[in-house]
Biopython code that builds the backbone (N, CA, C, O; Angstrom):
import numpy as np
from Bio.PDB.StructureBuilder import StructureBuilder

atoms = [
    (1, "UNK", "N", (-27.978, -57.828, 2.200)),
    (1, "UNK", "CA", (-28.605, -56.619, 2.686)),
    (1, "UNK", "C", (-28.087, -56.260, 4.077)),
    (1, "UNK", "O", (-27.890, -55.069, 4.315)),
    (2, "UNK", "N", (-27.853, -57.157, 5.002)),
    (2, "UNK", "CA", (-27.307, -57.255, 6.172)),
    (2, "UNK", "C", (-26.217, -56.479, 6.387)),
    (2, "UNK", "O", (-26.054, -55.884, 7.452)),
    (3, "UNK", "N", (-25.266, -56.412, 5.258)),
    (3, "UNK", "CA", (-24.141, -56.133, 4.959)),
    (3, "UNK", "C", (-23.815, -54.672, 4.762)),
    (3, "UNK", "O", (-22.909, -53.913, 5.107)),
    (4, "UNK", "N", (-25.034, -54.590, 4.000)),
    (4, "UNK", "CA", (-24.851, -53.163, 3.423)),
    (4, "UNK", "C", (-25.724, -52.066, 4.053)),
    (4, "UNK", "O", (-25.893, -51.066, 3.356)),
    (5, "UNK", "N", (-26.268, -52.097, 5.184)),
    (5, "UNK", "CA", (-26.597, -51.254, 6.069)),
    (5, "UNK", "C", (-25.384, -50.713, 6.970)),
    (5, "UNK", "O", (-25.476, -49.488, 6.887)),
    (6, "UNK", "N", (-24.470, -50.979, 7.657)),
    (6, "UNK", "CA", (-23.536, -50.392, 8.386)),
    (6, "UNK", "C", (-22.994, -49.160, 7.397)),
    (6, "UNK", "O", (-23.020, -47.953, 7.634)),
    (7, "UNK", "N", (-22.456, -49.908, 6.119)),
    (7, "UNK", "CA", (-21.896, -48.899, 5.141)),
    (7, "UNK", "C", (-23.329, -47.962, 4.577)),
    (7, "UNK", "O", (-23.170, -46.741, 4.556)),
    (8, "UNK", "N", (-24.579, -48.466, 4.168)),
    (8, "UNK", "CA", (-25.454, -47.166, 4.161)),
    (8, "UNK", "C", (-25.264, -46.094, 5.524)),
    (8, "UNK", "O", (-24.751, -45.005, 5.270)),
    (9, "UNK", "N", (-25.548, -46.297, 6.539)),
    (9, "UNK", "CA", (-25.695, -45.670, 7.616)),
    (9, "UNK", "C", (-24.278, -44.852, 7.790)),
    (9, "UNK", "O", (-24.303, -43.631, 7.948)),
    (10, "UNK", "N", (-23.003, -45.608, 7.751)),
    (10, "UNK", "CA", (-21.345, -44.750, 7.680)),
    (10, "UNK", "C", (-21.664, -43.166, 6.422)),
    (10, "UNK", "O", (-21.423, -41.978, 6.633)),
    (11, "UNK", "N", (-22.261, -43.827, 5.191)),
    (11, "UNK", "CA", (-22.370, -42.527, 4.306)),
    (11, "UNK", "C", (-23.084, -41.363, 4.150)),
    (11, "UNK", "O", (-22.848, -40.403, 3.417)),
    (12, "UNK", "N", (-24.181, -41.599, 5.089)),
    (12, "UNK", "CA", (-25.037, -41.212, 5.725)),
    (12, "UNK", "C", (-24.214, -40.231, 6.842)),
    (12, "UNK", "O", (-24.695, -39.108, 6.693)),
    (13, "UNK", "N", (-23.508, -40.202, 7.558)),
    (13, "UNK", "CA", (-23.170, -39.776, 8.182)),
    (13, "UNK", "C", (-22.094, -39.210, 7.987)),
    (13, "UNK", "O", (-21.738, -38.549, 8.962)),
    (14, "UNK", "N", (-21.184, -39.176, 6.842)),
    (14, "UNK", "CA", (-20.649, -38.549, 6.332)),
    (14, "UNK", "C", (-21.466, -37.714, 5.712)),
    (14, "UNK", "O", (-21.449, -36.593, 6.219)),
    (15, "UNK", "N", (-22.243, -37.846, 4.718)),
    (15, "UNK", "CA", (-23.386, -37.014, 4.546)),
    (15, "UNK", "C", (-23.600, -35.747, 5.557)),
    (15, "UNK", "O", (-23.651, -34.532, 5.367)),
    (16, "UNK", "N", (-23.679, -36.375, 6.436)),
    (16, "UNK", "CA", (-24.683, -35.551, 8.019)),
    (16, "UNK", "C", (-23.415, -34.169, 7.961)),
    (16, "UNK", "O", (-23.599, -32.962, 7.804)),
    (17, "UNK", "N", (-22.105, -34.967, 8.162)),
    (17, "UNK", "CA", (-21.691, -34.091, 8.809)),
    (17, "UNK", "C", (-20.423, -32.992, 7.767)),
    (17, "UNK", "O", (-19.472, -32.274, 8.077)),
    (18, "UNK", "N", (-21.229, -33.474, 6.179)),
    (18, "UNK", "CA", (-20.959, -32.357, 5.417)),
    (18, "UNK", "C", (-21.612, -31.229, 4.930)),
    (18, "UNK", "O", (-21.257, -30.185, 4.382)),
    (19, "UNK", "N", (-22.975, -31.871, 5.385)),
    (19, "UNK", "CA", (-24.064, -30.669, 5.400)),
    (19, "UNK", "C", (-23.850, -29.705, 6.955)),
    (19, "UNK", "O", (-24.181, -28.520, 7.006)),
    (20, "UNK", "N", (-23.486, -30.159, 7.683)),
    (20, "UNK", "CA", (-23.384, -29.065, 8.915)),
    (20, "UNK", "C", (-21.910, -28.395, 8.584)),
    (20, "UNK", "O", (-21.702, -27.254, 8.995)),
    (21, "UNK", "N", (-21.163, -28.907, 8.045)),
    (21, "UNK", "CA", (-19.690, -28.319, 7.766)),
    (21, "UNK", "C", (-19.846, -27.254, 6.825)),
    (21, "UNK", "O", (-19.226, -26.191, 6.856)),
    (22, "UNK", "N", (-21.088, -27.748, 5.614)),
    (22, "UNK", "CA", (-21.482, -26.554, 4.807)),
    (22, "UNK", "C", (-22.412, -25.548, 5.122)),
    (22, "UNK", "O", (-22.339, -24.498, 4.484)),
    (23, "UNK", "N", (-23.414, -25.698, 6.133)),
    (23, "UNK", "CA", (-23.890, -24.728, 6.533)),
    (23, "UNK", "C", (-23.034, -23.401, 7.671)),
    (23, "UNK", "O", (-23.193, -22.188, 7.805)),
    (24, "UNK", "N", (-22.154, -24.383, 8.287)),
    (24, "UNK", "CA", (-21.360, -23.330, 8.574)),
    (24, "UNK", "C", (-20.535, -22.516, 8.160)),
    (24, "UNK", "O", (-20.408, -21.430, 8.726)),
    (25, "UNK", "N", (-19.903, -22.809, 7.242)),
    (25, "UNK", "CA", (-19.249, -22.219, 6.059)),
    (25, "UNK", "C", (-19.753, -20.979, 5.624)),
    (25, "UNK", "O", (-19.419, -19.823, 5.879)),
    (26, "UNK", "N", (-20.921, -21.629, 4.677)),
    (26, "UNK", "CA", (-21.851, -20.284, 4.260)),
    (26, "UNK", "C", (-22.339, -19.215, 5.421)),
    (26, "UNK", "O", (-22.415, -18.009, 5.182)),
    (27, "UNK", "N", (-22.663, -19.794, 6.714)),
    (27, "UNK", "CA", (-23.193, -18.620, 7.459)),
    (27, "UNK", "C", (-22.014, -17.667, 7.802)),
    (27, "UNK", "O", (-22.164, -16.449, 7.901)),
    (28, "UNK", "N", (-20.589, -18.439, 8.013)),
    (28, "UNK", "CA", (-19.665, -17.499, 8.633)),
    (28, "UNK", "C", (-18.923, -16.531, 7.280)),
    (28, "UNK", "O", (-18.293, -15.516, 7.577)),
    (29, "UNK", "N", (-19.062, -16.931, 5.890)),
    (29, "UNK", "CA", (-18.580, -16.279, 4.822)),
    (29, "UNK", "C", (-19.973, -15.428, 4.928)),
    (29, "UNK", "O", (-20.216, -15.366, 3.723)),
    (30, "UNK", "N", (-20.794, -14.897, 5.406)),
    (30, "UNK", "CA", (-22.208, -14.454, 4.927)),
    (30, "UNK", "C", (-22.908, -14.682, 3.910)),
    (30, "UNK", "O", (-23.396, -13.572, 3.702)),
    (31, "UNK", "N", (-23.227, -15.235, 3.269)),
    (31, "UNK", "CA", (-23.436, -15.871, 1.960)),
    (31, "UNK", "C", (-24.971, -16.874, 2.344)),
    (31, "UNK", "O", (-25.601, -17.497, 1.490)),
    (32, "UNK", "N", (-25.260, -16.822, 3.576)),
    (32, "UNK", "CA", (-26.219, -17.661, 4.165)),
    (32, "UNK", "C", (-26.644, -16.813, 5.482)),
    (32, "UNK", "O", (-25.734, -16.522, 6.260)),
    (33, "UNK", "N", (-28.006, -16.384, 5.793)),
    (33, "UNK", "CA", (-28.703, -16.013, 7.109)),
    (33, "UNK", "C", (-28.664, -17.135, 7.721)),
    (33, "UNK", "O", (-28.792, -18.160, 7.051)),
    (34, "UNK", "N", (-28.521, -17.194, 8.812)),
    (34, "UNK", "CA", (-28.179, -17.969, 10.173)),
    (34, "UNK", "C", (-29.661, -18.625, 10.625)),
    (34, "UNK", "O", (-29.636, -19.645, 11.313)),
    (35, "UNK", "N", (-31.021, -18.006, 10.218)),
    (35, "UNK", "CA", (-32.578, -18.025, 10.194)),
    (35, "UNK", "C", (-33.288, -18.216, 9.002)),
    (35, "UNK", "O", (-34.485, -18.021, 8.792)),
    (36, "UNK", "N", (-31.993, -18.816, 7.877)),
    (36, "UNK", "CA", (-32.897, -19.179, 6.563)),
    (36, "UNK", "C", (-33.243, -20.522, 6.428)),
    (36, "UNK", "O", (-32.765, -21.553, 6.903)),
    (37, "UNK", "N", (-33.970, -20.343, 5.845)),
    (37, "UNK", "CA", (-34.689, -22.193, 5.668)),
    (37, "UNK", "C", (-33.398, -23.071, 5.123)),
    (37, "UNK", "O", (-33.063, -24.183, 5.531)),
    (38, "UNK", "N", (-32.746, -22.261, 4.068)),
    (38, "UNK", "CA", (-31.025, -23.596, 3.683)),
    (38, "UNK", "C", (-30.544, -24.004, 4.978)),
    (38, "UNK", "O", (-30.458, -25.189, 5.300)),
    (39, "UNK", "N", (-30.223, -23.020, 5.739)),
    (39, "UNK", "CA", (-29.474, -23.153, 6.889)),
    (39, "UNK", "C", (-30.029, -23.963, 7.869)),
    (39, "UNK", "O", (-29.222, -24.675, 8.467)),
    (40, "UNK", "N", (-31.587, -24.067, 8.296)),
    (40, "UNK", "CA", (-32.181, -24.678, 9.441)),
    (40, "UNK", "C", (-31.955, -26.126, 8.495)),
    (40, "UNK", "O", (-31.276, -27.000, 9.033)),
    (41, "UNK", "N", (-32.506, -26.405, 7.100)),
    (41, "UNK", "CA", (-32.564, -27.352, 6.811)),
    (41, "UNK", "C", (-31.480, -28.445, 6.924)),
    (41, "UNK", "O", (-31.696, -29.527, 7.471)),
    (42, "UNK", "N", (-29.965, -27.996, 6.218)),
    (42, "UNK", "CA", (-28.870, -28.221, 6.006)),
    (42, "UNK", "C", (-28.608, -28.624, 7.602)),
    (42, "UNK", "O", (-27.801, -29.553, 7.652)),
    (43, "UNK", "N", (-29.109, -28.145, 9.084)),
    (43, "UNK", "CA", (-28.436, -28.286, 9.807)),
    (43, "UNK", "C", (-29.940, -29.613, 10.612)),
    (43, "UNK", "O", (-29.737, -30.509, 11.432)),
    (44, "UNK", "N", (-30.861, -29.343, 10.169)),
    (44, "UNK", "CA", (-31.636, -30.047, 10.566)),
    (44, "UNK", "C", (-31.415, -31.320, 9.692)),
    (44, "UNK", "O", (-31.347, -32.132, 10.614)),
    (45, "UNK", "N", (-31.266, -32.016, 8.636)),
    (45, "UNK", "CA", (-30.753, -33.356, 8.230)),
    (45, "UNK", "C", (-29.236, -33.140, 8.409)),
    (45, "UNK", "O", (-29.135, -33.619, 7.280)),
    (46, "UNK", "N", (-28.233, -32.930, 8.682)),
    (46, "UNK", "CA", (-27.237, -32.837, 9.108)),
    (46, "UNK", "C", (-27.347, -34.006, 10.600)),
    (46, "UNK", "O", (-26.838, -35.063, 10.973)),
    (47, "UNK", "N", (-28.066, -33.285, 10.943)),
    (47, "UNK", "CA", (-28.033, -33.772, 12.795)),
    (47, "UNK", "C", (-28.915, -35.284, 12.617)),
    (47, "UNK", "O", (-28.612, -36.266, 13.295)),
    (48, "UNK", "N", (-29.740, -35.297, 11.873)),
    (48, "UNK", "CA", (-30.605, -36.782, 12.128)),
    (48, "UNK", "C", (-29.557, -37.588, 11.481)),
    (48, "UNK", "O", (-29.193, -38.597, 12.085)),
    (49, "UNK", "N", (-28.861, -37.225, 10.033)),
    (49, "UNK", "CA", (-27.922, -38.092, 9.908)),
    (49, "UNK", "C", (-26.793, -39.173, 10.812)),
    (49, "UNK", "O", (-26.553, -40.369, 10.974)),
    (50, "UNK", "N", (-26.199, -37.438, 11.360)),
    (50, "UNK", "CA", (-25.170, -37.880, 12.499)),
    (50, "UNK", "C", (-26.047, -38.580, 13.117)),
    (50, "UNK", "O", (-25.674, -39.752, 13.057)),
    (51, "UNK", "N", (-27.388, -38.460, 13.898)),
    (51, "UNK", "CA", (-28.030, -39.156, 14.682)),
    (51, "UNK", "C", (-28.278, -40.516, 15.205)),
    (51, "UNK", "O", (-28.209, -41.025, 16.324)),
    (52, "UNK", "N", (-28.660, -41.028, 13.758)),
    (52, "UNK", "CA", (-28.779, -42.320, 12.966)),
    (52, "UNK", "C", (-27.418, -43.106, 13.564)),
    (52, "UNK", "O", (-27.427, -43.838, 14.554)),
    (53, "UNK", "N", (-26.174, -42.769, 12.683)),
    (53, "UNK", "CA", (-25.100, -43.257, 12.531)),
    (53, "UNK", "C", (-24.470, -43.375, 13.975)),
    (53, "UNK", "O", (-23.641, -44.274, 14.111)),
    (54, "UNK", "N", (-24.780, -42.511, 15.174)),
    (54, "UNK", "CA", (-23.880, -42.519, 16.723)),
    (54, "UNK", "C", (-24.883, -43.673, 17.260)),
    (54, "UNK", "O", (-24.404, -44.653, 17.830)),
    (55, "UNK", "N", (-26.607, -43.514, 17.027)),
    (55, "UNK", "CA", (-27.157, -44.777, 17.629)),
    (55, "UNK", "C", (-26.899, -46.184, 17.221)),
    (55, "UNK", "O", (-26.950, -47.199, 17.916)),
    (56, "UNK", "N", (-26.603, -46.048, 15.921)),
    (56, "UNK", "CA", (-25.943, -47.758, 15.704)),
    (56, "UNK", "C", (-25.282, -47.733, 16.192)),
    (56, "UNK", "O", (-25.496, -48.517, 17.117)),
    (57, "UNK", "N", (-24.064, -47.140, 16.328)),
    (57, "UNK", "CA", (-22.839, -46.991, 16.785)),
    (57, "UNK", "C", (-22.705, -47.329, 18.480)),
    (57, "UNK", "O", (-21.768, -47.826, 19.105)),
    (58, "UNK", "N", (-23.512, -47.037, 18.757)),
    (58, "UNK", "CA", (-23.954, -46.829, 20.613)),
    (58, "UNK", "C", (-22.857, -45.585, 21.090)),
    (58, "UNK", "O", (-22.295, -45.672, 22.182)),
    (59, "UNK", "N", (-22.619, -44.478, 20.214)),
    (59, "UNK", "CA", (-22.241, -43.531, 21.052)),
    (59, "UNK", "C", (-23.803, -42.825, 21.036)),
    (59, "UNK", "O", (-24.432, -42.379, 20.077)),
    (60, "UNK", "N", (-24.157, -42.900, 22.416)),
    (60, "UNK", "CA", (-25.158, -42.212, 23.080)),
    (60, "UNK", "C", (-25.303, -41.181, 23.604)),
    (60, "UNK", "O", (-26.444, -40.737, 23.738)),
    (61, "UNK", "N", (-23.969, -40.337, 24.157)),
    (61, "UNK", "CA", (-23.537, -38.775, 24.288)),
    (61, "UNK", "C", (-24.057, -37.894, 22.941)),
    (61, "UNK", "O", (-24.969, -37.074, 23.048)),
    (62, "UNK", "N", (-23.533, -38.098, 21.968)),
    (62, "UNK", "CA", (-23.654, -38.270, 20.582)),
    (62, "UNK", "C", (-25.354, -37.989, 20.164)),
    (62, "UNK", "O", (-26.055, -37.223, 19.503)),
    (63, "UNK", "N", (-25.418, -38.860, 20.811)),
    (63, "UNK", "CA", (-27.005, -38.918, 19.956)),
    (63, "UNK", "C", (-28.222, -38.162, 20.557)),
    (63, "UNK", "O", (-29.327, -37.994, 20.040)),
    (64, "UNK", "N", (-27.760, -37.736, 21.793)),
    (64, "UNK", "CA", (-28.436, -37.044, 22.326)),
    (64, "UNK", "C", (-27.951, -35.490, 22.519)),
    (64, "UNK", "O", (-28.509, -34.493, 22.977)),
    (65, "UNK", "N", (-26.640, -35.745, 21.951)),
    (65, "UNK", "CA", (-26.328, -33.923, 21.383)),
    (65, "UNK", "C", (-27.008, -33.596, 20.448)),
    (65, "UNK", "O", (-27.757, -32.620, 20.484)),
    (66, "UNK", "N", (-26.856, -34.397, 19.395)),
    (66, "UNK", "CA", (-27.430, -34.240, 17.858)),
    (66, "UNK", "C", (-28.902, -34.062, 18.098)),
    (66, "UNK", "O", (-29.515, -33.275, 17.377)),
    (67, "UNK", "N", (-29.561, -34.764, 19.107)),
    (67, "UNK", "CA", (-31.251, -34.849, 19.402)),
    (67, "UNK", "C", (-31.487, -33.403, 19.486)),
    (67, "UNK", "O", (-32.424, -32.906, 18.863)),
    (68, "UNK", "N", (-30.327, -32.352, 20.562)),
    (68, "UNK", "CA", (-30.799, -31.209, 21.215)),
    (68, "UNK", "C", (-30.640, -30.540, 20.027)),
    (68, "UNK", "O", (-31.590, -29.789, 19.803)),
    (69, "UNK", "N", (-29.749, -30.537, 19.145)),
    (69, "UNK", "CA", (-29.110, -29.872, 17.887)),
    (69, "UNK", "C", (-30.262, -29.805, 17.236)),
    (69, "UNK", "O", (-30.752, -28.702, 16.991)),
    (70, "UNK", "N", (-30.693, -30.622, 16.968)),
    (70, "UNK", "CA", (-32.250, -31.019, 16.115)),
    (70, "UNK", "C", (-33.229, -29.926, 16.569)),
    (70, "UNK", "O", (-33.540, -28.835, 16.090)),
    (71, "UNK", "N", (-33.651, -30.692, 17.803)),
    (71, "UNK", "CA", (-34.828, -29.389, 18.794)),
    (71, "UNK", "C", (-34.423, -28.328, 17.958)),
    (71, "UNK", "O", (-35.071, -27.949, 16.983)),
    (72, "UNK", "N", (-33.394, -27.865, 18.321)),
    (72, "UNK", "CA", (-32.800, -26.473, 17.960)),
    (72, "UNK", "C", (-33.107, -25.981, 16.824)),
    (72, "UNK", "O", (-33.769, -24.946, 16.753)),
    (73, "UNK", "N", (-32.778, -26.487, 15.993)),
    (73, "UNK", "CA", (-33.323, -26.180, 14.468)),
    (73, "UNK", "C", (-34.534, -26.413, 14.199)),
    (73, "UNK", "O", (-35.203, -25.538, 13.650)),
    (74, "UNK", "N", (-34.943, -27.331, 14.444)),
    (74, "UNK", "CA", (-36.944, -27.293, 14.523)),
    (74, "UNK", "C", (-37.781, -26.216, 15.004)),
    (74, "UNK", "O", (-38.851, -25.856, 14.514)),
    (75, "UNK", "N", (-37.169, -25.723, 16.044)),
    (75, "UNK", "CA", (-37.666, -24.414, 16.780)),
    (75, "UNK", "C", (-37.042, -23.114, 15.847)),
    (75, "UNK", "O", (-37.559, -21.996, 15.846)),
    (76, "UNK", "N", (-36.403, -23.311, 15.430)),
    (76, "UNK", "CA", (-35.956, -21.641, 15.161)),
    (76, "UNK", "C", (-36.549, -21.642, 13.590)),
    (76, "UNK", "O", (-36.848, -20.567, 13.072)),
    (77, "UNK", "N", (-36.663, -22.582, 13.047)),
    (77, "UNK", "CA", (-37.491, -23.231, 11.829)),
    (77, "UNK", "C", (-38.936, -22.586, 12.218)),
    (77, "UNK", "O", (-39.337, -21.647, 11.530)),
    (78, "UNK", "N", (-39.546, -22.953, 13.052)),
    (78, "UNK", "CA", (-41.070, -22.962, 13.029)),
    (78, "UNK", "C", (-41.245, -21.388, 13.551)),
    (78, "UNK", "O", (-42.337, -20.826, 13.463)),
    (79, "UNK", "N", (-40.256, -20.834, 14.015)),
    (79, "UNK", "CA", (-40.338, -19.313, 14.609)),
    (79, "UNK", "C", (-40.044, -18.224, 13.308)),
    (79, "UNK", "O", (-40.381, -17.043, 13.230)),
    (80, "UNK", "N", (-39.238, -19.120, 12.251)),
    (80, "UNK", "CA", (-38.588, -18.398, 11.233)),
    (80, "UNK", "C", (-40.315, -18.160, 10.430)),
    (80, "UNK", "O", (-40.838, -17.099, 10.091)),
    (81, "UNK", "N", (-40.927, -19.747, 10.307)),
    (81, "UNK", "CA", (-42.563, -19.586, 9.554)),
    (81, "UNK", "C", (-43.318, -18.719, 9.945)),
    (81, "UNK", "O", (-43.818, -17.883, 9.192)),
    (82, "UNK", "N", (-43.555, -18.792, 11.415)),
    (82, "UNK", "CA", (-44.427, -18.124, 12.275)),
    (82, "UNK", "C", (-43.972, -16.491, 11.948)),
    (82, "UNK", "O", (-44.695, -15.534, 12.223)),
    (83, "UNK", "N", (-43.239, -16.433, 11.599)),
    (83, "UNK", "CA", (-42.887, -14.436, 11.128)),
    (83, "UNK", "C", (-43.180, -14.413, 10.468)),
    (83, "UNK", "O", (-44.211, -13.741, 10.450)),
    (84, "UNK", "N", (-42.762, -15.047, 9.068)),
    (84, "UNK", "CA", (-42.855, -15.124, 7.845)),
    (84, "UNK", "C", (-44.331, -14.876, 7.791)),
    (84, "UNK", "O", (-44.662, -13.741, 7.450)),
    (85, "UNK", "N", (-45.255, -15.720, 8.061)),
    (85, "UNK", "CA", (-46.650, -16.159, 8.182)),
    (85, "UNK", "C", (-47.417, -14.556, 8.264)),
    (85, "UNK", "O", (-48.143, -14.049, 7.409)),
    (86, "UNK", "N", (-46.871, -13.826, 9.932)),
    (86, "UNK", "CA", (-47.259, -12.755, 10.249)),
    (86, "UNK", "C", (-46.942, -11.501, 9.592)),
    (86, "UNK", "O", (-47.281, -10.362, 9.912)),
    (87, "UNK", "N", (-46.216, -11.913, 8.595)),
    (87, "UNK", "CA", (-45.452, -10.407, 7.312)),
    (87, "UNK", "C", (-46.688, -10.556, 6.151)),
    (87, "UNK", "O", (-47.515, -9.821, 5.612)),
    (88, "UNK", "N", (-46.274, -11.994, 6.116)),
    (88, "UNK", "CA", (-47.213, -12.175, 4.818)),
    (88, "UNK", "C", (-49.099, -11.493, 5.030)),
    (88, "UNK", "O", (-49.768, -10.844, 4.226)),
    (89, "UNK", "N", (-49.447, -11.979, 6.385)),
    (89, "UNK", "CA", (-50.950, -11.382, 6.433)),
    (89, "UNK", "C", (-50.542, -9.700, 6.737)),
    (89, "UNK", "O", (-51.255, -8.865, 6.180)),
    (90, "UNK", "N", (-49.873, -9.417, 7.253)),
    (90, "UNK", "CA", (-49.755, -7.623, 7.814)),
    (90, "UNK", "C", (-49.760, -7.352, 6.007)),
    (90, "UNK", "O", (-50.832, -6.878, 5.629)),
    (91, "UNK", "N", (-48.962, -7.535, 5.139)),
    (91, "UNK", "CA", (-48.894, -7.158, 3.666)),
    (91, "UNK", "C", (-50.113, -6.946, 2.878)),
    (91, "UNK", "O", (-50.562, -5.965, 2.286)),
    (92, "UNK", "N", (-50.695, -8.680, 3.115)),
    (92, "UNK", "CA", (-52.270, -8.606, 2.464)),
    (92, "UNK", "C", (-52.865, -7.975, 2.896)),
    (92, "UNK", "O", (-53.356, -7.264, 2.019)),
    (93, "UNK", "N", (-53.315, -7.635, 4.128)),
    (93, "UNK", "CA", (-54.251, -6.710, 4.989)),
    (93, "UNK", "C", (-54.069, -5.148, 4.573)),
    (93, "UNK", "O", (-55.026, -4.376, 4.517)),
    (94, "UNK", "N", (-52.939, -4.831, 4.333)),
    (94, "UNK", "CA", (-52.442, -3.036, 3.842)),
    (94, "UNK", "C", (-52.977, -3.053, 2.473)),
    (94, "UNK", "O", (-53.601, -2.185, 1.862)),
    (95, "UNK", "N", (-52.599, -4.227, 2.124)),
    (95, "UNK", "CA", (-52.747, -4.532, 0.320)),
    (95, "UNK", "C", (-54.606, -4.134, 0.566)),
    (95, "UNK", "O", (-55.039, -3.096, 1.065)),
    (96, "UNK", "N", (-55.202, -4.983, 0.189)),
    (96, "UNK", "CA", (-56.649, -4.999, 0.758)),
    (96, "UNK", "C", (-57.195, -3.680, 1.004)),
    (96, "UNK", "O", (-58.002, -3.108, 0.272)),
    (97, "UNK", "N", (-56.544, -3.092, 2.432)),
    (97, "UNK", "CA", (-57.313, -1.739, 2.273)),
    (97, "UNK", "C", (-56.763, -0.562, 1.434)),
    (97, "UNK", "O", (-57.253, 0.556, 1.595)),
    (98, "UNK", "N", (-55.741, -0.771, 0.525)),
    (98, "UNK", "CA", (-55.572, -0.191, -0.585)),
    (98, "UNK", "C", (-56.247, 0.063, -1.400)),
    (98, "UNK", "O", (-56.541, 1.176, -1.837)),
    (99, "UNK", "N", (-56.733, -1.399, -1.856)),
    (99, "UNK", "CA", (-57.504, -1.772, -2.846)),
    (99, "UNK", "C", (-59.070, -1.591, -2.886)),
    (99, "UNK", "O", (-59.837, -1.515, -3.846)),
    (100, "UNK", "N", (-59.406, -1.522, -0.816)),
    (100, "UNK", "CA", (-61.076, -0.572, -1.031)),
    (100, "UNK", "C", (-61.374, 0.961, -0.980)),
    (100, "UNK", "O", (-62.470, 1.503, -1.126)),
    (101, "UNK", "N", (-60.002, 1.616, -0.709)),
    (101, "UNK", "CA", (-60.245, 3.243, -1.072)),
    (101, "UNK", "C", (-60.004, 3.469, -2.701)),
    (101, "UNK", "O", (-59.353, 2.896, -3.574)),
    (102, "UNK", "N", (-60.953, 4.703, -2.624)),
    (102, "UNK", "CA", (-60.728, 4.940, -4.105)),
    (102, "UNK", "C", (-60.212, 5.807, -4.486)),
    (102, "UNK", "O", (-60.262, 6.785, -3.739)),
    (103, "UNK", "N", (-59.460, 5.973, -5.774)),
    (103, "UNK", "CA", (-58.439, 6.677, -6.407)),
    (103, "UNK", "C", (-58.468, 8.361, -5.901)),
    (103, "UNK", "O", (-59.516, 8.932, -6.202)),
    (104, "UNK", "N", (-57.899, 8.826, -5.499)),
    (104, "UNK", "CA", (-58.561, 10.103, -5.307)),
    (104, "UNK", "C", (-58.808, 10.536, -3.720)),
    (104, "UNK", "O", (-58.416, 11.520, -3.094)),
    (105, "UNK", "N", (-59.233, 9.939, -3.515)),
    (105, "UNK", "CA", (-59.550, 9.842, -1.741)),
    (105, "UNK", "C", (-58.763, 9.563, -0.527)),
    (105, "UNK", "O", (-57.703, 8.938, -0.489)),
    (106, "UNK", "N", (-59.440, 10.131, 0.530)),
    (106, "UNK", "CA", (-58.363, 10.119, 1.991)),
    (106, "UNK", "C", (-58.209, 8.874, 2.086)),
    (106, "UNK", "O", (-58.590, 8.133, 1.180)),
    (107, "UNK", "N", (-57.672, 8.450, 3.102)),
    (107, "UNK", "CA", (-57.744, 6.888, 3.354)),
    (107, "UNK", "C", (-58.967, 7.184, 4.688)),
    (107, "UNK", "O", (-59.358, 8.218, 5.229)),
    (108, "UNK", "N", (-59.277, 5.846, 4.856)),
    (108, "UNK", "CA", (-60.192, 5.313, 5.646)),
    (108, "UNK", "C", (-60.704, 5.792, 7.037)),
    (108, "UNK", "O", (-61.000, 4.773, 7.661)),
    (109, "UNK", "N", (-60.906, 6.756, 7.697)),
    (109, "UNK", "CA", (-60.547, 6.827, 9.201)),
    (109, "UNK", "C", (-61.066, 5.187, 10.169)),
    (109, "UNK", "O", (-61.673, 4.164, 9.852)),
    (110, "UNK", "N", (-60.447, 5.682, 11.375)),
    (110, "UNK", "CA", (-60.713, 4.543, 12.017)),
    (110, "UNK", "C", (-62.009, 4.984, 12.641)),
    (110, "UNK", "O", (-61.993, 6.091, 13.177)),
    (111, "UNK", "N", (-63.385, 4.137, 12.660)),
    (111, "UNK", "CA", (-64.164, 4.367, 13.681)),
    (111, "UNK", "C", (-64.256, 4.481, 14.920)),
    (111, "UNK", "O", (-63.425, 3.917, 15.632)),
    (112, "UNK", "N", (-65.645, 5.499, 15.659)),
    (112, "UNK", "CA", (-64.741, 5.904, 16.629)),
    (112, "UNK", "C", (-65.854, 4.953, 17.423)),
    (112, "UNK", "O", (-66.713, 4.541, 16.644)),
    (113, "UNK", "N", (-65.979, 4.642, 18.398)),
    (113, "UNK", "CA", (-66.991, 3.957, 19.377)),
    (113, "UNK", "C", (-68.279, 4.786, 19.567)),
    (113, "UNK", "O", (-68.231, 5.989, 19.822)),
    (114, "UNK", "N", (-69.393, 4.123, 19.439)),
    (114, "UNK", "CA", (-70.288, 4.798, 19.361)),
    (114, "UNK", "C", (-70.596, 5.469, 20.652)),
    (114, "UNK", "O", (-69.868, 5.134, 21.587)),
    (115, "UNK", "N", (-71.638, 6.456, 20.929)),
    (115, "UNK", "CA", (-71.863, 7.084, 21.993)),
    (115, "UNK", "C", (-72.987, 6.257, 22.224)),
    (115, "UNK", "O", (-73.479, 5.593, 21.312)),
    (116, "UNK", "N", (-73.592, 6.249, 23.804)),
    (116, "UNK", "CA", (-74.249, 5.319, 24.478)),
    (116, "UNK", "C", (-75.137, 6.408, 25.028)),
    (116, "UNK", "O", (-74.482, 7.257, 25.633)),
    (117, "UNK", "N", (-76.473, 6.640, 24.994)),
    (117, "UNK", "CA", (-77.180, 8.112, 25.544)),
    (117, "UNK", "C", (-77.963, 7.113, 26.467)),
    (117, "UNK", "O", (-78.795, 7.537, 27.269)),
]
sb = StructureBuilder()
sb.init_structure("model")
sb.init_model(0)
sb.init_chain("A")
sb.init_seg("    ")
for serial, (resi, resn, name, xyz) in enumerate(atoms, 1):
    if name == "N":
        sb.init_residue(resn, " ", resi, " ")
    sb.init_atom(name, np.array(xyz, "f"), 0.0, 1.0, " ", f" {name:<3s}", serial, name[0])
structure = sb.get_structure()
């Protein structure tokens, strides 16, 4: 078993750094958004791969590029949800008050603030 960790971890990292070779590919042929989940993903195990493989290794430059690389994609990942998230409720919410006017009718006005005598 001893044995066969260096070579898990080497394929692994070949691994790593054919998924970032392929995400770039696809983004620069357009064939891939630069903010899609393939792309964050592909580049987010990409980088822990390489990650893995430079810390055995003790290249430490390395591993703390790949760390920032990571950040990077984690963030633009959770910003990509966080829209997504805010489309999806703006949709239901239009949907919704669609669905309480009735056939035939104005839409809704907005209320106005009441008067205070």
């Amino acid at each position: 078993m001893h044995d066969l960790l260096p070579h898990l971890i080497s394929v692994g990292a070949w691994a790593g750094a054919a998924a970032l070779l392929y995400a770039y590919v696809l983004v620069s042929r357009g064939n891939l958004a630069g903010d899609s989940l393939k792309y964050q993903a592909l580049n987010i195990s990409g980088s822990v791969l390489l990650m893995i493989n430079c810390a055995f290794t003790g290249a430490w430059p390395s591993v703390i590029a790949n760390f920032f690389y990571l950040v990077v994609g984690i963030n633009i990942l959770l910003t990509v949800k966080r829209s997504y998230i805010t489309r999806l409720l703006r949709r239901r919410a239009a949907g919704m008050h669609l669905r309480l006017r009735r056939p035939g009718t104005a839409p809704i006005p907005a209320m106005a603030p009441a008067e205070t005598v």
